[in-house]
Backbone bond lengths (Angstrom), bond angles and torsions (degrees), N, CA, C in turn:
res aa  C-N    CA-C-N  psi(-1)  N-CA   C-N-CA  omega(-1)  CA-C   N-CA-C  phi
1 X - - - 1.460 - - 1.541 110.17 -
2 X 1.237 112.45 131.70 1.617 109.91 -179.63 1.747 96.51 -93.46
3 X 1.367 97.15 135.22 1.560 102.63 173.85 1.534 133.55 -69.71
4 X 0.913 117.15 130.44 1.874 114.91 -169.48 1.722 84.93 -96.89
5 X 1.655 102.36 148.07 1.337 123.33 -163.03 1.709 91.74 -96.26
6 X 1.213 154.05 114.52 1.922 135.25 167.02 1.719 90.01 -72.53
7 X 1.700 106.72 -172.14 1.437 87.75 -169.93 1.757 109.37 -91.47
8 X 1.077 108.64 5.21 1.804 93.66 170.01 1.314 128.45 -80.12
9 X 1.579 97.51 -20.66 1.673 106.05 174.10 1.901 104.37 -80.61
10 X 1.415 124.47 -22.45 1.367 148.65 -170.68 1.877 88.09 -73.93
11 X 1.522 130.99 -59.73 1.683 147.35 169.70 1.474 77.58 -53.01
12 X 1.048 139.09 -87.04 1.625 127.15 -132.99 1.560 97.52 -59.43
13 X 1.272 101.08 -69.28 1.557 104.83 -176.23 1.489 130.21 -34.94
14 X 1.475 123.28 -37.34 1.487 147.27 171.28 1.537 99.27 -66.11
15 X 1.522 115.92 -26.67 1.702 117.24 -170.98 1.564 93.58 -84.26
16 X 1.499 101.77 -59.64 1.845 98.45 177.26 1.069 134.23 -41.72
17 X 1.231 119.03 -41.72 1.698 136.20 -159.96 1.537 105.11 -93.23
18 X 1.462 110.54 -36.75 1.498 92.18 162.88 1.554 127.63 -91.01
19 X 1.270 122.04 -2.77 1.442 115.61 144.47 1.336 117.32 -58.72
20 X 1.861 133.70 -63.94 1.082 111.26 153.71 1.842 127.30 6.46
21 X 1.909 79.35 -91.50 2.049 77.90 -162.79 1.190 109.35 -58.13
22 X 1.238 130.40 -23.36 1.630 128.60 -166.09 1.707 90.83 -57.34
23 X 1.505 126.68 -67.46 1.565 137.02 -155.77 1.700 78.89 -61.75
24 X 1.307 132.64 -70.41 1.285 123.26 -169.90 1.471 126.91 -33.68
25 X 1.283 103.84 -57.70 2.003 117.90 161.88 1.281 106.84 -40.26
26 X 1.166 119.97 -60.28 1.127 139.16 -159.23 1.768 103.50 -51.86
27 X 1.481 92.86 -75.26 1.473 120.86 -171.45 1.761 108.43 -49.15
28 X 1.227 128.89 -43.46 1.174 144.67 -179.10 1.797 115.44 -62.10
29 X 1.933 104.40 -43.33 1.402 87.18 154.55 1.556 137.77 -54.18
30 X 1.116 110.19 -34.63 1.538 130.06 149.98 1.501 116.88 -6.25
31 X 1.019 105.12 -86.58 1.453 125.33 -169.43 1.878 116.49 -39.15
32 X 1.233 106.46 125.92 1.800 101.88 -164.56 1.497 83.87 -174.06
33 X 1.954 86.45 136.03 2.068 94.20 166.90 1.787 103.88 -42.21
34 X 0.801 102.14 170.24 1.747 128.69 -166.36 1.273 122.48 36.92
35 X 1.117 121.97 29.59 1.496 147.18 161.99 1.514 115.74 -59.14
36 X 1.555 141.32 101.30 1.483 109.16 161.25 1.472 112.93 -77.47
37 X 1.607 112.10 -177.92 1.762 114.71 -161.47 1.558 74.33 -107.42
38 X 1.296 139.60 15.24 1.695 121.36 156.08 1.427 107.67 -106.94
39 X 1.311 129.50 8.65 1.336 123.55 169.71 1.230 95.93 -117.95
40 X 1.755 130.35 4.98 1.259 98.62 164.37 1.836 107.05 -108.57
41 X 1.475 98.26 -5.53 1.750 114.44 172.49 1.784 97.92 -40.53
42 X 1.765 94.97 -67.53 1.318 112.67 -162.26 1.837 120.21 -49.85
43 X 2.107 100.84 -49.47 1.043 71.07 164.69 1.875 134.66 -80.56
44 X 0.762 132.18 -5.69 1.514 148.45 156.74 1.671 105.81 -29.03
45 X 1.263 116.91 -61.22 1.528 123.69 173.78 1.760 106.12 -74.37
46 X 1.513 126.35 -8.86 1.231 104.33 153.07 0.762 137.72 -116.34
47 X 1.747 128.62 17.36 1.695 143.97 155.06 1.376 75.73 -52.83
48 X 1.722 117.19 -78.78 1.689 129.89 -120.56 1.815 89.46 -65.45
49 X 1.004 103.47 -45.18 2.195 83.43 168.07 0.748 113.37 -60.07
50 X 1.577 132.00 -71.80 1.402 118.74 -174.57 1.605 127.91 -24.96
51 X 1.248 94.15 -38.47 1.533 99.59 175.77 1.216 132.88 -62.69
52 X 1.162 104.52 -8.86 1.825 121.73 -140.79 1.221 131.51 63.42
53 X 1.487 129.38 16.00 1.430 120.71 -177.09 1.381 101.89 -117.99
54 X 1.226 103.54 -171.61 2.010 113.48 175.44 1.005 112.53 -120.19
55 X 1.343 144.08 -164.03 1.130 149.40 175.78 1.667 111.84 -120.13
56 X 1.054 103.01 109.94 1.338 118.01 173.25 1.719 131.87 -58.69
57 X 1.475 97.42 -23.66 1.411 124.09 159.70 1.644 105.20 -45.12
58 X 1.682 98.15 -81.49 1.629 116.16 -164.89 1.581 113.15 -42.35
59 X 1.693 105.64 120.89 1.028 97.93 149.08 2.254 112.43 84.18
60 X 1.945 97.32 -3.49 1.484 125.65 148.62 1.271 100.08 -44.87
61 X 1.518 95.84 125.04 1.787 110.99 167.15 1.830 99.65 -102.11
62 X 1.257 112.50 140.48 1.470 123.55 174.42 1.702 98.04 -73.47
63 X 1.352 107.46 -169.66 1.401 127.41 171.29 1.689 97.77 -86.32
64 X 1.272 123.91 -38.03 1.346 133.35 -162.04 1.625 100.53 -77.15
65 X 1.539 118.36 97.58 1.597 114.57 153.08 1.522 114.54 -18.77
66 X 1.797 104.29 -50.64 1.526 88.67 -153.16 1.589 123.54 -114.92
67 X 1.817 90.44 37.53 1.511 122.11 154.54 1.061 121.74 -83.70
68 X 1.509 142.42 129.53 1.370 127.61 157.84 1.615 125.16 -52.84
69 X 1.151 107.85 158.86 1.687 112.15 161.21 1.793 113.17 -41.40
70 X 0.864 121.12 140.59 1.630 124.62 171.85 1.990 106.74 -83.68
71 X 1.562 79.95 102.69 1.717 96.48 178.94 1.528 109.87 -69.47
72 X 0.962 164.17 -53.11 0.954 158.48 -96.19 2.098 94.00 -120.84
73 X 1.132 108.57 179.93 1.791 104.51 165.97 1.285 97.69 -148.41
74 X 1.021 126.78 39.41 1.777 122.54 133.01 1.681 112.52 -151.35
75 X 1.121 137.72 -164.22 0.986 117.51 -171.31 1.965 88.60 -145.77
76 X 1.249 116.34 118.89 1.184 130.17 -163.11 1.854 119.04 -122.84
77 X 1.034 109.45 90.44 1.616 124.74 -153.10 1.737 92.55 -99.81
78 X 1.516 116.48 119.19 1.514 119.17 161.87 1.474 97.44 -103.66
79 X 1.500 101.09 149.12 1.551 113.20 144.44 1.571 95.44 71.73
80 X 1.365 91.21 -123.77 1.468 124.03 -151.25 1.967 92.97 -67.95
81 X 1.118 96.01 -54.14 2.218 112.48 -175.37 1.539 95.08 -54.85
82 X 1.392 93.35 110.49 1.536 116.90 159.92 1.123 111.15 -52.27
83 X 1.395 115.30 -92.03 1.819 107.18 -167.90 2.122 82.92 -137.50
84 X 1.695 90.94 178.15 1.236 109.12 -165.86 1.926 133.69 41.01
85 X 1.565 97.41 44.95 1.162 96.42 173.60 1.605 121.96 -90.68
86 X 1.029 122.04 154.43 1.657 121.97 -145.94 1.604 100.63 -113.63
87 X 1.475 115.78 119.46 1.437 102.67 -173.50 1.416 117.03 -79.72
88 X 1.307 105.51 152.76 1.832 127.96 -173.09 1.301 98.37 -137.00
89 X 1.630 98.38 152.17 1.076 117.94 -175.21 1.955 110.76 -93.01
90 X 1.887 96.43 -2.39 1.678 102.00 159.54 1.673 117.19 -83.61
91 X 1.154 100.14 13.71 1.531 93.38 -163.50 1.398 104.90 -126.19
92 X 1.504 118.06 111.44 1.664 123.79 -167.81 0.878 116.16 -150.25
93 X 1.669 110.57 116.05 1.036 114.05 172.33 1.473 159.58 -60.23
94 X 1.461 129.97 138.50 1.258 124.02 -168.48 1.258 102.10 -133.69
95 X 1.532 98.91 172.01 1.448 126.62 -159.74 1.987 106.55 -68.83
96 X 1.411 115.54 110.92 1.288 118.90 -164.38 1.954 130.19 121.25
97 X 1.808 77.27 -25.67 1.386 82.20 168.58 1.483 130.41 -85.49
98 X 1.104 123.17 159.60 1.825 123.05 169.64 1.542 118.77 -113.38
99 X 1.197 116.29 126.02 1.917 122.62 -177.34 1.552 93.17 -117.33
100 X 1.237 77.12 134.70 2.337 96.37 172.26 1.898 86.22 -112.59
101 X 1.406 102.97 108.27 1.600 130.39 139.84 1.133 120.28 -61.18
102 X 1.023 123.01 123.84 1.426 132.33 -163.37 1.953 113.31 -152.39
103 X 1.197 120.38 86.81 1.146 131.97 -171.98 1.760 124.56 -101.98
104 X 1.123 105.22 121.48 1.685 110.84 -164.15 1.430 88.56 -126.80
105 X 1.496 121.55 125.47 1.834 135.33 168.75 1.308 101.34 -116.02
106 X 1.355 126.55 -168.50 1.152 121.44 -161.28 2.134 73.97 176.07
107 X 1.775 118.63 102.42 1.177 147.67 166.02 1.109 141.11 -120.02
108 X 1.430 115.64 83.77 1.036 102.36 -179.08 1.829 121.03 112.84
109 X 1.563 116.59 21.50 1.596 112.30 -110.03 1.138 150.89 -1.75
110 X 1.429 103.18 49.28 1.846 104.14 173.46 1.331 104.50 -127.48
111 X 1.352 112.79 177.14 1.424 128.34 177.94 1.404 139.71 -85.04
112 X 0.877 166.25 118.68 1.709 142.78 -175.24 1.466 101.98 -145.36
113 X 1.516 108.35 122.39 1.407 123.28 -164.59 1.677 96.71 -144.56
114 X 1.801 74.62 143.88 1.781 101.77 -178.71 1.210 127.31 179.52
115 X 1.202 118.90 153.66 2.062 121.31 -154.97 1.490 84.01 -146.94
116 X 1.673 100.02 150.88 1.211 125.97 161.18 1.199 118.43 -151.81
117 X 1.036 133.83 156.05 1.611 136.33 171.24 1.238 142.20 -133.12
118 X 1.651 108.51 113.05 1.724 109.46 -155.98 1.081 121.42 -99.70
119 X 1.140 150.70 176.83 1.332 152.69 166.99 1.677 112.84 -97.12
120 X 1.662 115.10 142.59 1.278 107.22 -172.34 1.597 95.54 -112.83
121 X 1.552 108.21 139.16 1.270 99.80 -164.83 1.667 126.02 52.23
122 X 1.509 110.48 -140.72 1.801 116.30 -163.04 1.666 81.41 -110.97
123 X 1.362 111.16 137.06 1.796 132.64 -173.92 1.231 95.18 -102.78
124 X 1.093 109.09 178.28 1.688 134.54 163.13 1.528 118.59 -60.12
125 X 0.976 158.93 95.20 1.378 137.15 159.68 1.380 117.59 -10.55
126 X 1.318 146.10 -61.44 1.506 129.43 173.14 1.717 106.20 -47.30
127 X 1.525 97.88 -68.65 1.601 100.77 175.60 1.896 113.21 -5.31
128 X 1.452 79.17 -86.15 1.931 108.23 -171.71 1.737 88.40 -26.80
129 X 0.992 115.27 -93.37 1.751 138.52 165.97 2.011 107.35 7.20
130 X 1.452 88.48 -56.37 1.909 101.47 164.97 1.051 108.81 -53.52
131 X 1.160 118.54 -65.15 1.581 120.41 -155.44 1.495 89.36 -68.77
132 X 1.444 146.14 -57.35 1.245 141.75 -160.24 1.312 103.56 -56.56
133 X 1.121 131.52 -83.75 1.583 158.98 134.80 1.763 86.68 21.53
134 X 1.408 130.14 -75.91 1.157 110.09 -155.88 1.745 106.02 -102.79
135 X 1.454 110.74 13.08 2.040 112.06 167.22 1.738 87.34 -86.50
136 X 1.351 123.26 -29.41 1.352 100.30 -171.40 1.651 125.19 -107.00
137 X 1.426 94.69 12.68 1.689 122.00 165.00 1.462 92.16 -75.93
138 X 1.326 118.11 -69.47 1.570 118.34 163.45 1.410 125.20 6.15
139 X 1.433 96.62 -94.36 1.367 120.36 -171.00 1.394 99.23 -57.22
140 X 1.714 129.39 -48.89 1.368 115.60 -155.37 2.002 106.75 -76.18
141 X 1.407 106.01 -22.90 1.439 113.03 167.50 1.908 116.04 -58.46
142 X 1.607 97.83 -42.74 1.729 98.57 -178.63 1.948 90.84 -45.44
143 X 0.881 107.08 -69.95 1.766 134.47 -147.43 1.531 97.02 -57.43
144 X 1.891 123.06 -5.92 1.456 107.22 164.48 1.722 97.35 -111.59
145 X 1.455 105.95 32.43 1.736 85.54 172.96 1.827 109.67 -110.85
146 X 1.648 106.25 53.44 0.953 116.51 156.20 1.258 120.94 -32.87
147 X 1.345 136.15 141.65 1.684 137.63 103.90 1.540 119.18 5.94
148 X 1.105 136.61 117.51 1.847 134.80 -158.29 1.369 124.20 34.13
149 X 1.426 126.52 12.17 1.105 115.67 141.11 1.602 134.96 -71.56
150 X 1.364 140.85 174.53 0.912 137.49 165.86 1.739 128.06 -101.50
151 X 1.074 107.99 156.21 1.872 103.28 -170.69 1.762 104.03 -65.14
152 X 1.237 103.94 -22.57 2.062 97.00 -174.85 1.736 71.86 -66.30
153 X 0.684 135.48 -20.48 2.161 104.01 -159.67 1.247 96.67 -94.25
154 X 1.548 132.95 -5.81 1.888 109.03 156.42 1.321 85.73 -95.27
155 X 1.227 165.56 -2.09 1.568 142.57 178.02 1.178 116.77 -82.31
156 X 1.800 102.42 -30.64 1.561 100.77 -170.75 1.683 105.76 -92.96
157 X 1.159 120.04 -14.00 1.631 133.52 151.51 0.928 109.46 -1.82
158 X 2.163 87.51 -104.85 1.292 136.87 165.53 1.840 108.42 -17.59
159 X 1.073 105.61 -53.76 1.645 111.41 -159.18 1.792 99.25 -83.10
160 X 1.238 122.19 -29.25 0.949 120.13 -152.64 1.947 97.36 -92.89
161 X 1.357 105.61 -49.80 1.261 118.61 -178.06 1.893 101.17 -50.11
162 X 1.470 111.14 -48.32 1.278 125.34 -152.34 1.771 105.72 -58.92
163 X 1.755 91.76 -56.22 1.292 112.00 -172.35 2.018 114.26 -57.87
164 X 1.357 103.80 -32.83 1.097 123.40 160.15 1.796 117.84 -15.65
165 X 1.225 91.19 -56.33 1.436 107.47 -137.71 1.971 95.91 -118.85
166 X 1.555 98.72 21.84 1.175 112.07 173.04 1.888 119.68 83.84
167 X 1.206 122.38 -23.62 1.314 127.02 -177.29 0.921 109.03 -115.13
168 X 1.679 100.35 159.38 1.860 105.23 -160.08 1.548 109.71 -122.19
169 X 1.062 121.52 157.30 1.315 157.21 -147.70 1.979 95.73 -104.29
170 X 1.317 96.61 109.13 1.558 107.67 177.69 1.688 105.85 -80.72
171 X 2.104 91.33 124.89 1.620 90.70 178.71 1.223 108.38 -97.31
172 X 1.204 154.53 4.56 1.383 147.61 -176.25 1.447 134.48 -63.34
173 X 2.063 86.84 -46.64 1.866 101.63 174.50 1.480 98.33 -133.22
174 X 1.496 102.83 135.31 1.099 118.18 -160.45 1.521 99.79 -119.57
175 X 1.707 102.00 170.65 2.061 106.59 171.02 1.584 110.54 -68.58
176 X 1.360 99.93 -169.16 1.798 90.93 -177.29 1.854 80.99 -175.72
177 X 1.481 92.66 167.45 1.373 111.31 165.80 1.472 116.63 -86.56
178 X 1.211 111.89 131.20 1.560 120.45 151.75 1.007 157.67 -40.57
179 X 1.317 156.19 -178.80 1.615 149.30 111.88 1.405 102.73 162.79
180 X 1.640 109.61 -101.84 1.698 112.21 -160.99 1.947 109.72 -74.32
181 X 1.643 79.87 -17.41 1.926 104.49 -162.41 1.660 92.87 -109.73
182 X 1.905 109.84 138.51 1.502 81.22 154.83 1.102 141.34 -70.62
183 X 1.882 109.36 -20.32 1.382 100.48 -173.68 1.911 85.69 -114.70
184 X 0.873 106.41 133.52 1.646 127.74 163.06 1.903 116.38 -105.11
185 X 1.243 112.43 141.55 1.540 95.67 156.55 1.549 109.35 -72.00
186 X 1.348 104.61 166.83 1.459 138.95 2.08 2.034 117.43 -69.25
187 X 1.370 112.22 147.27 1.482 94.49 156.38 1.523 124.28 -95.35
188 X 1.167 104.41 132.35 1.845 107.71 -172.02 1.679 101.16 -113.40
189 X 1.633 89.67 105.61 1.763 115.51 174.15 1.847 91.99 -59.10
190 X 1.238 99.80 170.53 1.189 131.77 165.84 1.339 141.77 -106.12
191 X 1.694 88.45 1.17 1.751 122.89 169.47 1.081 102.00 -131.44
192 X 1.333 120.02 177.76 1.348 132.43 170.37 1.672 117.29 157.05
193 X 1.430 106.01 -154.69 1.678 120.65 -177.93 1.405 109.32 -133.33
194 X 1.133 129.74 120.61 1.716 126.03 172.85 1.725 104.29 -40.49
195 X 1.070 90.67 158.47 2.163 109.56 174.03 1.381 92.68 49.35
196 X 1.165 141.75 56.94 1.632 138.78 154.06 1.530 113.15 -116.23
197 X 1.202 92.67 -175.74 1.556 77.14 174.85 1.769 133.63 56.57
198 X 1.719 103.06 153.27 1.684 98.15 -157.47 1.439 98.83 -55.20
199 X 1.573 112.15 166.32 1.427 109.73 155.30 1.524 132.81 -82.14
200 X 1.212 99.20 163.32 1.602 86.39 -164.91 1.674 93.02 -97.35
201 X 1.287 107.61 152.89 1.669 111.03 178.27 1.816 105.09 -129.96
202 X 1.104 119.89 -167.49 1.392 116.81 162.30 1.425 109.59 -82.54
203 X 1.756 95.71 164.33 1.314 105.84 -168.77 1.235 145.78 69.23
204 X 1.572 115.01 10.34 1.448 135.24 179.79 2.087 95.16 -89.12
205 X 1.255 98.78 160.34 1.058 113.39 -166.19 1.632 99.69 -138.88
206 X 1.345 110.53 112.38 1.464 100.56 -159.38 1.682 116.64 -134.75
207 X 1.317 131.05 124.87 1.300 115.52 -158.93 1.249 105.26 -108.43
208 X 1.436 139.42 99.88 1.192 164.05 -166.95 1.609 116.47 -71.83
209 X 0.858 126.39 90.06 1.761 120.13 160.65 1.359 134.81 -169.68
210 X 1.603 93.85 114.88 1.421 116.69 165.18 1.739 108.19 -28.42
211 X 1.487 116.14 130.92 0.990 97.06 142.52 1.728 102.64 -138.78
212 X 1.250 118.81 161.70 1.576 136.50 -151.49 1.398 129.00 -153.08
213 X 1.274 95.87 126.49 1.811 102.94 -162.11 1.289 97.87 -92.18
214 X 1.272 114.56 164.06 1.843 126.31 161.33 1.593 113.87 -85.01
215 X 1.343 103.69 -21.03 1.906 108.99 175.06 1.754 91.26 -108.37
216 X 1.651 90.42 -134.04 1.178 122.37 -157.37 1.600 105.26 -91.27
217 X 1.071 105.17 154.87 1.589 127.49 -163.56 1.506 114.63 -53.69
218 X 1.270 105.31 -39.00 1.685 135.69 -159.48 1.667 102.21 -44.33
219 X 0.935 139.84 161.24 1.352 139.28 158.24 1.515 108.19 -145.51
220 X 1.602 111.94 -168.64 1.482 105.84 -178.39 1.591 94.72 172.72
221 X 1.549 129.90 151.13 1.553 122.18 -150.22 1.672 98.69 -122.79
222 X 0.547 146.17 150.69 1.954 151.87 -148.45 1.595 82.18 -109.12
223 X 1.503 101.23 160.69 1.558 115.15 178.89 1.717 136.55 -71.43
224 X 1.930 73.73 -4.93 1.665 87.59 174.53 1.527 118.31 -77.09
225 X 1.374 112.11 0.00 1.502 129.92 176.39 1.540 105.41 85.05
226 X 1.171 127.33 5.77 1.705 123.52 -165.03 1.675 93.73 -125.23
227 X 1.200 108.32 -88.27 1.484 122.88 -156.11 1.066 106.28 -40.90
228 X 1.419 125.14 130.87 1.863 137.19 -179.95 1.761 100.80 -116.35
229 X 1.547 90.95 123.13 1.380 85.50 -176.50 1.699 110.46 -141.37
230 X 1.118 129.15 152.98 1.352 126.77 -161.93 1.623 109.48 -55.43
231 X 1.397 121.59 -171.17 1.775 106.95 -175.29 1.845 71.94 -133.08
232 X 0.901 128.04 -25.56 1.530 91.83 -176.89 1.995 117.66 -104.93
233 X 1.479 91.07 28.61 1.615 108.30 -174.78 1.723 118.82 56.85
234 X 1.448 98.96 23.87 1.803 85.43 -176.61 1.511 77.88 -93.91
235 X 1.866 94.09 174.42 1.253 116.40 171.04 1.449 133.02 -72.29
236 X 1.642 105.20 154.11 1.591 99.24 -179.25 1.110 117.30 -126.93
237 X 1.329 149.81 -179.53 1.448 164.17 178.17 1.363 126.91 -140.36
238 X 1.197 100.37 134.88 1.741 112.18 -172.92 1.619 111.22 -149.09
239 X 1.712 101.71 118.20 1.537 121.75 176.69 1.214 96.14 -122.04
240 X 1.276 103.11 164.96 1.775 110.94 -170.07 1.701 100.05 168.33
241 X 1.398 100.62 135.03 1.655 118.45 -165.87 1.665 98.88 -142.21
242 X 0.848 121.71 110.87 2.046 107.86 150.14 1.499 116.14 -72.75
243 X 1.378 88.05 145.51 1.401 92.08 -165.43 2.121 103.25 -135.71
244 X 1.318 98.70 147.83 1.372 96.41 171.62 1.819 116.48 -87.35
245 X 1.061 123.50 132.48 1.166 118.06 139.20 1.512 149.32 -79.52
246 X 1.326 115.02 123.95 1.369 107.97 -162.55 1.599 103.14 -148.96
247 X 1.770 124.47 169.32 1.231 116.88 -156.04 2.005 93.83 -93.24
248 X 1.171 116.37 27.83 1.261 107.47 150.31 1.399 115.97 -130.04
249 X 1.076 124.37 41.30 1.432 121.99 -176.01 1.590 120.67 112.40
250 X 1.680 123.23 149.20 1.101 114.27 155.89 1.736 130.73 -39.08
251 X 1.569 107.18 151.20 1.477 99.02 167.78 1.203 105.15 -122.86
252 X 1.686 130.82 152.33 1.206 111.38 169.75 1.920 106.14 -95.36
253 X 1.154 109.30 124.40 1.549 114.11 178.24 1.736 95.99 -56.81
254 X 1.071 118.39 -60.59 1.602 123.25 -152.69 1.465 127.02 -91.86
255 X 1.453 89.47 65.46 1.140 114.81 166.80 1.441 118.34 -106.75
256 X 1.563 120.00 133.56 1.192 126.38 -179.33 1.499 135.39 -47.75
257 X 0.868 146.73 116.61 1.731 154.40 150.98 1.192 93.34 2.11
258 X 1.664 122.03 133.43 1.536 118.18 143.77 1.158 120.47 -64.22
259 X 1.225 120.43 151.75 1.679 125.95 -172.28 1.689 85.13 -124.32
């Protein structure tokens, strides 16, 4: 059953999600050659207090017994690492590389989740092109999570726009719905077929994101049991927004706090 939001869980969620983007905004000024991804973990775990929330990341149990808990409290992907890469203090950044930020809190009991992906220093020209290519796979996926549409019509979007433009669309980890859980049904592939899939109604709460390689589709998960990272080492990209559904249109929850 996918969960319908009434409107206090609709208040909570709008409270979560912009703590989210706030640590995300936040966290992203951050990012600069000689940076490690554990001094930018760390500061990440001290927006998300400041805020009052936790990290929903820290301390995630997989389905897999014979994974550890996910140490880290954000999940910090260079290069080649799709999503859930775990910051170290061996891992520092330089001028050329790209990190997908990716921040999940948990306020209030609700959820608020969201990824972005920046460039460190001056990128590649294809690179740059990824990251564009898949913020505006993004956006054009929000804009099919109509009211009586179905979830294949942001998958087949996403996939369709992506493939377009030469790069492919990772099938392994997919979007999902939100709220009390991070991951809720529905799951929303990143491929698909138009008119499939549940319908969407009001009040779904839905966490959206493309993520997108510069090669081939393939992926494969490092021995630390978390980190997903491409098999032929090109680069990847990851955007991701929750969003409300409602009978006038998507909303994006994760938008930042005024300061």
């Amino acid at each position: 059953m996918i969960p319908i939001k009434n409107s206090e869980g609709i208040k909570r969620m709008r409270e979560a999600c912009a703590v989210a983007a706030t640590v995300l905004a936040r966290l992203r000024e951050q990012v600069r050659p000689g940076i490690t991804t554990h001094d930018l973990d760390q500061i990440g775990r001290d927006l998300i207090a400041s805020l009052g929330a936790r990290s929903a990341c820290h301390g995630y149990q997989s389905h897999s017994r014979r994974t550890p808990a996910y140490p880290a409290y954000t999940c910090l992907s260079v290069n080649e690492e799709v999503v859930h890469g775990i910051g170290s203090l061996k891992r520092i950044l330089r001028d050329g590389d790209i990190i997908a930020l990716d921040v999940v809190v948990e306020y209030n009991g609700y959820i608020g989740d969201n990824a972005t992906t920046v460039p460190v220093g001056t990128i590649a020209p294809r690179t740059a092109e990824l990251l564009k290519v898949t913020e505006e796979a993004l956006a054009l996926g929000i804009k099919q999570a109509q009211v009586g549409n179905r979830i294949g019509d942001i998958s087949h979007t996403v996939q369709t726009y992506v493939e377009a433009r030469g790069f492919s669309v990772v099938r392994e980890m997919v979007g999902h719905g939100v709220g009390r859980a991070m991951h809720e049904e529905p799951q929303i592939p990143n491929f698909g077929r138009r008119n499939t899939g549940e319908k969407i109604r009001p009040g779904m709460t839905l966490a959206i994101e493309p993520m997108v390689n510069l090669g081939g589709h393939a992926v494969r998960t490092l021995s630390d049991g978390w980190t997903v990272v491409t098999t032929d080492g090109q680069p990847s990209a990851h955007f991701e927004h929750t969003v409300l559904t409602t009978d006038s249109g998507p909303e994006i929850l994760t938008i930042p706090r005024a300061t």
